[in-house]
N, C-alpha and C positions, 0 to 999 in steps of 0.2 A: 559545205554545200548548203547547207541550212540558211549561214547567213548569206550565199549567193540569190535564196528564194526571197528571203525576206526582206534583200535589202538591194535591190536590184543593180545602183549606183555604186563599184568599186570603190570608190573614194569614201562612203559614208559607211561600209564595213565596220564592223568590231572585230570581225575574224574571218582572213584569209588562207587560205591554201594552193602550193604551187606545185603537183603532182613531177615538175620538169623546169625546176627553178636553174640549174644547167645539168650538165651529163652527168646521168647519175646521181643528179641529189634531188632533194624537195625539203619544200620550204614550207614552214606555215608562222604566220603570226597574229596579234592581239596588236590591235592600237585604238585605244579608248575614247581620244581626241580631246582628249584633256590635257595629256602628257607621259602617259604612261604606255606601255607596250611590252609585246616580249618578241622575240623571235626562238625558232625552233629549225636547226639544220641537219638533213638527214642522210647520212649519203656513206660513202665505203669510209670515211672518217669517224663513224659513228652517229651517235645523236649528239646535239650539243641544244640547250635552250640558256636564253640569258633574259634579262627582263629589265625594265625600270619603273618603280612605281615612283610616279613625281609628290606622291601626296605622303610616302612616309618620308622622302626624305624632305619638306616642307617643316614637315611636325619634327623634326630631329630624330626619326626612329631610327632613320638608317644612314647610311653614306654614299655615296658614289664610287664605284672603282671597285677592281676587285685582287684579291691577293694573288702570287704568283699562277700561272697556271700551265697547262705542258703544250708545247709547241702546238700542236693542231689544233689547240681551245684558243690559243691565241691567236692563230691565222683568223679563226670564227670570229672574234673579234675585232681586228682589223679591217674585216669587210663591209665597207663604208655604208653598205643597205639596213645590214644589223644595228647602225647607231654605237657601236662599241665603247663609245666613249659616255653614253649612257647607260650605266652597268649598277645596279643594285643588286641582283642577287645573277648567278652563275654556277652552270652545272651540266654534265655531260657524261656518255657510257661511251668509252673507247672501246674499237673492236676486241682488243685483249683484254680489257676488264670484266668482269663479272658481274658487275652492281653499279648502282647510282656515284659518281664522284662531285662533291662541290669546292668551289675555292676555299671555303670556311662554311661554319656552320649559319644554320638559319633557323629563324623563328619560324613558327605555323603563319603567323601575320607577315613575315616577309614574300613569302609563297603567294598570299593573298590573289593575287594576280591568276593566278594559274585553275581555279576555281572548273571552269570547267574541261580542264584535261582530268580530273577525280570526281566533277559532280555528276558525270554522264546525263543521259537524258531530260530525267526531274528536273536537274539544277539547270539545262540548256532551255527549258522548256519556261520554268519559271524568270531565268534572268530574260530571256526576250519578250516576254508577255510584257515585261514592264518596260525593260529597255525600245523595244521596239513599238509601246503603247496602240498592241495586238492583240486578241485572243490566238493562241498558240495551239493546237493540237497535238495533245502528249501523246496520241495514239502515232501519231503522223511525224511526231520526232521520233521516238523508237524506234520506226522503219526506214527513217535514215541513219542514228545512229549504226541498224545492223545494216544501212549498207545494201538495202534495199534496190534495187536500180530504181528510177526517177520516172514514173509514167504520167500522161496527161492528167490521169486521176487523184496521185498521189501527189503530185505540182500543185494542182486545186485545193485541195483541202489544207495547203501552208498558202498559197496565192494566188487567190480568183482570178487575179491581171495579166500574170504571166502564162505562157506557153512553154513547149520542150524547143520552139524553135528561139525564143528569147533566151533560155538557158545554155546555147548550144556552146558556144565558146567558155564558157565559166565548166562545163561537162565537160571539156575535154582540159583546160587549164587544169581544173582538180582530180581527174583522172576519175571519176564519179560512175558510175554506169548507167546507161540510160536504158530503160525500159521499150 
């Protein structure tokens, strides 16, 4: 939602979300626009997220591809949206599991990417200040991260420009609640 306010233009996104990406599931992803990305698929198959970062495998840190994986992580990858064949790191919680499962292990820097699914607000708050070359409102990320619904007051204080009627399609796309 965040970067719905701040970035008003879909295509020039860092981070998307698909509340009804199809029946039953949703979707969110990261594409940097450099090359790197991840996606993230949610739905009665579990969670699955898979990611590429193009700059370690550049440097040799990492490879492309990933090791065997079980039928439903590999449907997730075959879905020609996710990029699947751009695959640096991979990882998923299947309804019958318990815990995080990955192809193979990973470094803290392989993850890199993933930065703000752990930084919460601080880190969402400081990566847009620079990325989005804005003053940011850490009071006013906060009360979206908790999910806040979206009022004409709480729009203004992330973007003077916008409206809840500019918003209105991206509201209901992320499943967001509006004030």
């Amino acid at each position: 939602m965040l970067d719905a306010i701040l970035s008003p233009e879909w295509e020039f996104r860092y981070y998307s979300y698909n509340a009804a990406w199809y029946e039953g599931e949703e979707m969110a992803s990261m594409r940097d626009g450099e090359g790197s990305h991840y996606f993230a698929w949610f739905g009665a198959h579990g969670l699955m997220i898979k990611g590429f970062d193009h700059e370690l495998v550049e440097a040799g840190k990492t490879k492309i591809g990933v090791a065997p994986v079980p039928d439903a992580v590999a449907e997730f990858l075959r879905e020609p949206a996710f990029m699947g064949e751009e695959t640096t790191f991979c990882f998923w919680m299947l309804p019958d599991e318990s815990g995080w499962t990955a192809d193979k292990t990973y470094s803290e820097e392989e993850f890199r990417l993933l930065g703000l699914l752990i930084g919460g607000a601080e880190y969402y708050r400081k990566w847009a200040s620079e990325y989005y070359e804005t003053k940011v409102d850490l009071d006013a990320v906060k009360r979206v991260f908790a999910q806040e619904p979206i009022t004409e007051e709480l729009l203004r204080s992330l973007n003077e420009e916008l409206t809840l009627e500019d918003l209105a399609e991206d509201l209901e796309e992320i499943g967001y609640p509006r004030g």
